[in-house]
C-alpha positions in Angstrom: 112.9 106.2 90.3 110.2 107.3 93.4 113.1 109.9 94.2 112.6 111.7 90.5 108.7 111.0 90.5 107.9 112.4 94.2 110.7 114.4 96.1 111.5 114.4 99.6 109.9 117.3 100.4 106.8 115.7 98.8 107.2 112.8 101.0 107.3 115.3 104.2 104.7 116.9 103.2 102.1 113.5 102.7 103.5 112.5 106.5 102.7 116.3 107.2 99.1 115.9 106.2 98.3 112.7 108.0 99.3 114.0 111.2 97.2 117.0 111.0 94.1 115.1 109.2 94.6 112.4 111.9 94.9 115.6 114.5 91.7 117.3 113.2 89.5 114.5 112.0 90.3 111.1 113.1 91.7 111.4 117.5 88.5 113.9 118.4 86.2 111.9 117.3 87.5 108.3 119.0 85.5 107.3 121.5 83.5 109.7 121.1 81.1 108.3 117.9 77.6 107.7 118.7 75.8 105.1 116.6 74.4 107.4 114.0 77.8 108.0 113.3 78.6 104.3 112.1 77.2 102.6 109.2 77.9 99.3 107.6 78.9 98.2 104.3 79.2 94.8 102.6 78.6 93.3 105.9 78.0 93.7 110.2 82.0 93.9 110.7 82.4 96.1 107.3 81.6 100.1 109.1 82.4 103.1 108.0 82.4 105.8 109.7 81.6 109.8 110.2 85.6 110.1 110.6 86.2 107.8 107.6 84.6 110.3 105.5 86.2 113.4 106.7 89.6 112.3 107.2 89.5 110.6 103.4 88.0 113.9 102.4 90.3 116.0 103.8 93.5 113.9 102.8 92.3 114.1 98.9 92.0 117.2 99.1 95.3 118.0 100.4 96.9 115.6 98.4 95.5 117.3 95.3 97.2 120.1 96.6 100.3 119.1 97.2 101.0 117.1 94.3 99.6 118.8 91.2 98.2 116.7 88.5 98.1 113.4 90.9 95.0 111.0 91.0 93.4 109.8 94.6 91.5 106.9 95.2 90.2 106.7 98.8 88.9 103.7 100.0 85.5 105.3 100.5 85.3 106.4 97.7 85.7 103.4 95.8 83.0 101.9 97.6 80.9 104.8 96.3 82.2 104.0 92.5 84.3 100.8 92.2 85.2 102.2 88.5 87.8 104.5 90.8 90.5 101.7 90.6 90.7 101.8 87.3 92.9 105.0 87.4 95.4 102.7 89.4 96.3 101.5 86.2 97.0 104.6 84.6 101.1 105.6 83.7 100.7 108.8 85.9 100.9 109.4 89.8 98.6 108.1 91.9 97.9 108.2 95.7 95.9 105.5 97.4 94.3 106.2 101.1 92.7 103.9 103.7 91.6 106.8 105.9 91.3 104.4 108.8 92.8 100.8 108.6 91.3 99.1 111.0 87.8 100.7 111.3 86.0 98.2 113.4 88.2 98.4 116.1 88.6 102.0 115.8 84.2 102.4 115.7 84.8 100.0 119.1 86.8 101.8 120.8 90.1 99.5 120.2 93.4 101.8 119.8 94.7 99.2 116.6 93.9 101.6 114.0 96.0 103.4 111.8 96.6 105.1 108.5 97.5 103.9 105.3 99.1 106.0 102.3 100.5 104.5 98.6 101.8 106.4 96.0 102.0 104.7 93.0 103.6 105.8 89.6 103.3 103.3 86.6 101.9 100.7 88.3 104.3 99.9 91.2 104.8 101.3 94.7 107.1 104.2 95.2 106.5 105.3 98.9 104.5 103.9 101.5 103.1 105.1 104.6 101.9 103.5 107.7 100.9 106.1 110.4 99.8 104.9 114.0 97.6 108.0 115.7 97.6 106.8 118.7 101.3 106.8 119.3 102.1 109.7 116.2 104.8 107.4 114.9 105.2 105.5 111.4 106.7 103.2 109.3 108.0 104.4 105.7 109.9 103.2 102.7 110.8 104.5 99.3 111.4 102.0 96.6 114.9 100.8 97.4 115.7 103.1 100.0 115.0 100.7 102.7 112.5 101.2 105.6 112.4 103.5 108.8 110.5 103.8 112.0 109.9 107.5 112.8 108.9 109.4 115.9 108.8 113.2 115.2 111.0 113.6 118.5 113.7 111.2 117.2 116.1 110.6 114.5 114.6 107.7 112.2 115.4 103.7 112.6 115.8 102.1 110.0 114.7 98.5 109.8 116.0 95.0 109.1 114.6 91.6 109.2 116.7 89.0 110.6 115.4 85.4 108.8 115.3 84.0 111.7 112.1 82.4 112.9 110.2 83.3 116.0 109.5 79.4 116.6 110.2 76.2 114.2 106.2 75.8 114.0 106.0 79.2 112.1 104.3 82.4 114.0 102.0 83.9 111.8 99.0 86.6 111.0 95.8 85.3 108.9 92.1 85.0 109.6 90.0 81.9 108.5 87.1 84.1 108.5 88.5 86.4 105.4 87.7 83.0 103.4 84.2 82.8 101.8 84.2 79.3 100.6 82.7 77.4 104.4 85.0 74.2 103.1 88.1 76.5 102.7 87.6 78.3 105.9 87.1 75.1 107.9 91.1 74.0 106.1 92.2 77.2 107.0 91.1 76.8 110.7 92.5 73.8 111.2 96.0 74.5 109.6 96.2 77.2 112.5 96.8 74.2 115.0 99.9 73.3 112.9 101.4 76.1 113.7 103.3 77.9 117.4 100.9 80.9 117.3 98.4 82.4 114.6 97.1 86.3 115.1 94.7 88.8 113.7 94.6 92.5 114.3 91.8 93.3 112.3 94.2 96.1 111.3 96.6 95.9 108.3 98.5 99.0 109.1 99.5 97.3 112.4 99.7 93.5 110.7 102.4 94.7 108.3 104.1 96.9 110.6 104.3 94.1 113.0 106.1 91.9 110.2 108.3 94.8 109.3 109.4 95.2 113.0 109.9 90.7 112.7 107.3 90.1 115.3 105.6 87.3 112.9 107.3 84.9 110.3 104.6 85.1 108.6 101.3 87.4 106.6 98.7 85.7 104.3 95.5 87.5 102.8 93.0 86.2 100.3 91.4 90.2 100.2 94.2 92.2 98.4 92.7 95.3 98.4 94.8 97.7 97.1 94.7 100.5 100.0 95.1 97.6 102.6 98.4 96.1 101.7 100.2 97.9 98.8 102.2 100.5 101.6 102.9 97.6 104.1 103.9 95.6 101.0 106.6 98.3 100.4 107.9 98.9 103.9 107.8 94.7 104.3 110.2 94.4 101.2 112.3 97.5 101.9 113.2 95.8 105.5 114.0 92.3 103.9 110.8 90.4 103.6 109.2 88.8 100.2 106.1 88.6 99.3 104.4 87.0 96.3 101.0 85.8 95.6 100.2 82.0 96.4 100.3 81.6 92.7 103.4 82.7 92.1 102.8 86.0 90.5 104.9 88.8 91.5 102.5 91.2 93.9 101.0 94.6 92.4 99.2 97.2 93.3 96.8 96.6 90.1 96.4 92.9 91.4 92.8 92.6 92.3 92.1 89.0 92.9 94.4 86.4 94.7 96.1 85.0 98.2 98.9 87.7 99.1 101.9 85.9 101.4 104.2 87.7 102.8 107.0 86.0 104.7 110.9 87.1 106.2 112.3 84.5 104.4 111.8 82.3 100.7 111.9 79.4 102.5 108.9 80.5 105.1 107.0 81.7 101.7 107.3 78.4 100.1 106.3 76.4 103.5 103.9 78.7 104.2 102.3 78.4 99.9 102.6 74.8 100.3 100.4 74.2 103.6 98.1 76.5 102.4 97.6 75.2 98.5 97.0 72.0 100.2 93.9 73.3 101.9 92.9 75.5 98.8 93.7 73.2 96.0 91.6 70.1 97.6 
């Protein structure tokens, strides 16, 4: 199906624009923002900043371009007009953008950032794109085409999971501090001693491309923001791993409320749903 809705000279041609948006907008100005340059949003570790704005501008744009008729929703600019993410639910295409993934450590000078890209047709995933700057490498997937790791100077990897599990205690990525609820966050915290190692990037783009690549057992979010996870999602499946919300429901793009956990095995997911509807359930 993403084969007949976006072609693979379409595909090409997103990776194309990322690199030069990332070229032109996002590498010139790391490490070199000064602090009128950075704002906040919903909070002191929510920023945003001048290279946000023009890489998201310039990707729409481009976008727009290159796939006529398509709708973009930029993470930006949903926190301009949250009414944006409406048109996720729409039957047509769709392209969803986090401009930078991983803005805080980008604004500090921290080289985990990266870029995300969705495109969405009816409601589910079809491609996914996570693009590393830095490095000019990236993980992709089409929907049931499996997932690759790219250089531009080499023939592309695809990936596997193996389901077997860094350590018998679980290694895992999730934050306590993503939990609002104080009584929540303080269960969450201490689950983290139950298991061999817990991490957090700050950075989905590198998060999910460290499950992809098996480095972690295990990825849990209680924020399933639809320009954080829905490409990682996709490359995360396409290489073997499953991924559900701690209900049970069957993850979506249009999802906007819910506990996303993504593990390389069912029966990591189901250890992983149980520990944590103990602490969320109580």
């Amino acid at each position: 199906m993403g084969e007949s809705v976006i072609s693979k000279h379409q595909k090409d041609g997103v990776i194309d624009i990322v690199r030069r948006v990332a070229a032109d907008e996002i590498l010139p100005r790391f490490r070199a923002l000064q602090q009128v340059d950075v704002a906040t949003k919903s909070g002191f570790d929510d920023l945003v900043t001048e290279a946000d704005l023009a890489a998201e501008k310039a990707m729409t744009q481009a976008f727009i371009e290159l796939l006529p008729g398509v709708k973009v929703i930029g993470e930006e600019a949903v926190a301009d007009r949250p009414e944006v993410l409406d048109q996720i639910d729409q039957d047509g295409l769709v392209v969803i953008i986090d401009p930078i993934d991983g803005t805080w450590n980008y604004a500090n000078g921290l080289s985990t950032f990266g870029v995300l890209v969705a495109v969405v047709f009816k409601g589910q995933t079809i491609f996914g794109l996570q693009y590393d700057p830095v490095n000019d490498d990236w993980i992709e997937a089409s929907v049931g085409e499996g997932c690759f790791y790219v250089r531009a100077d080499r023939s592309p990897l695809r990936i596997r999971l193996d389901e077997r599990v860094m350590d018998s205690r679980l290694v895992g990525m999730f934050s306590p501090f993503q939990f609002q609820d104080l009584a929540v966050r303080q269960g969450v915290a201490m689950l983290q001693a139950g298991y061999a190692r817990v991490l957090s990037l700050r950075c989905c783009c590198h998060e999910y491309r460290t499950l992809s690549q098996g480095g972690v057992d295990f990825y849990l979010s209680p924020k399933p923001r639809v320009w954080d996870h829905a490409a990682g999602i996709l490359c995360y499946q396409e290489a073997g791993g499953v991924v559900q919300m701690l209900d049970g429901r069957e993850y979506r793009p249009t999802i906007r409320e819910g506990v996303i956990v993504a593990a390389r095995s069912v029966s990591v997911l189901n250890r992983v749903r149980d520990d944590f509807l103990t602490v969320l359930d109580a």
